[in-house]
C-alpha positions in Angstrom: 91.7 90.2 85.8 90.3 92.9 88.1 92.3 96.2 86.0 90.6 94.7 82.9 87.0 94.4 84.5 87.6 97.7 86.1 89.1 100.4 84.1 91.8 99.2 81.3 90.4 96.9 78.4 93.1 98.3 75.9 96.7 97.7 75.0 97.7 99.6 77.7 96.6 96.4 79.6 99.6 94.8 78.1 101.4 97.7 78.4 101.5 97.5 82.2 101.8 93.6 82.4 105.0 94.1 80.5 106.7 96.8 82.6 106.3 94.6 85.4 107.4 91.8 84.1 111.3 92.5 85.5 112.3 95.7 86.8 116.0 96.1 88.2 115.7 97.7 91.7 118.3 98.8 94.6 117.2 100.6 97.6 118.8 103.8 99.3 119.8 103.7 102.8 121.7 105.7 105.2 124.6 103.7 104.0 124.1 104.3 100.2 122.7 102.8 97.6 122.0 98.5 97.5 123.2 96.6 94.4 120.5 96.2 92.0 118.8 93.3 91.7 116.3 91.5 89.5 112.6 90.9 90.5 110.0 89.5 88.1 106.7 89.9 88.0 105.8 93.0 91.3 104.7 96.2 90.9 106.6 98.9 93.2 104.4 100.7 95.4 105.8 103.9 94.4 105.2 103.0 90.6 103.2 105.0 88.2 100.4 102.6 88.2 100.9 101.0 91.4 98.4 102.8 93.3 95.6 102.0 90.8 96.6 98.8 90.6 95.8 98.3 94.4 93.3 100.6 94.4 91.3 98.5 92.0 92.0 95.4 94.0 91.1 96.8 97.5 87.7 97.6 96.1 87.7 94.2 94.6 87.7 92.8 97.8 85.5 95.1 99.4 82.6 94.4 97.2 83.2 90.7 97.7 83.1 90.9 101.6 79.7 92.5 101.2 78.3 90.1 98.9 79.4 87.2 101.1 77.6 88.7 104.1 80.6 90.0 105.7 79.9 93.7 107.1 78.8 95.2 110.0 75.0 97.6 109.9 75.8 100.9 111.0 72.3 102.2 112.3 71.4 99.0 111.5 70.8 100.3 107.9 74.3 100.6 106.1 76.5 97.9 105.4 80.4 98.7 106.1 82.3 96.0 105.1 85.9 97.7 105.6 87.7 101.3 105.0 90.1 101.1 102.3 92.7 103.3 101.1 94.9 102.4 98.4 96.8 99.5 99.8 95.2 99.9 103.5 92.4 97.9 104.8 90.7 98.7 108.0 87.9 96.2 109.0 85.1 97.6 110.7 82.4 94.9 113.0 81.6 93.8 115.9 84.0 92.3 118.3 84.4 88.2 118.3 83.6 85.7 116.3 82.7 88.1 113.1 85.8 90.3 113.9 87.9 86.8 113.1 85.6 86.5 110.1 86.1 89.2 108.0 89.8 89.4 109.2 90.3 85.7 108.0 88.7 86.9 104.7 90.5 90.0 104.5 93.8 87.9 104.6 92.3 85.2 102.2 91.3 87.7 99.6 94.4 89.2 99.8 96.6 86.1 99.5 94.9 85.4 96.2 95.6 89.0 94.8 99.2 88.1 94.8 
């Protein structure tokens, strides 16, 4: 588990796990407020640990795009692999064939986050 090899190797761990584990949710729109419905096991983006929880991930994948080769030289010296920002993920190289590559691996990475 990323949070666990990152930052949180206490109970709080299980803490979090838990208040994800169902949350009722409704959503308010210019027509009021939706029914409430279940969903299991998501965290809301707006949640109290839902930016770490991405944050830790995004870096995640970031350090695993550079150790798989997948970065572009600035200066030919420093290795960008992508800009990341919370939940955002910019790729940054050059244009064709390793612009597909770290896109594909973005979306891979990603996926199995989830």
């Amino acid at each position: 588990n990323d949070i666990f090899d990152t930052c949180v190797k206490d109970d709080n761990l299980n803490l979090i796990y838990n208040a994800n584990k169902e949350i009722d949710m409704a959503v308010k729109t210019a027509n009021g407020i939706t029914k409430r419905q279940k969903n299991k096991n998501i965290v809301l983006q707006g949640d109290t640990w839902g930016s770490i929880l991405a944050s830790v991930q995004v870096d995640k994948i970031g350090q695993q795009s550079i150790d798989e080769g997948h970065f572009y030289l600035y200066k030919d010296v420093l290795p960008i692999g992508f800009l990341g920002l919370v939940d955002d993920i910019v790729g940054v190289t050059l244009a064709g064939h390793k612009a597909a590559q770290l896109n594909a691996l973005i979306i891979v990475k990603t996926a199995e986050q989830k």
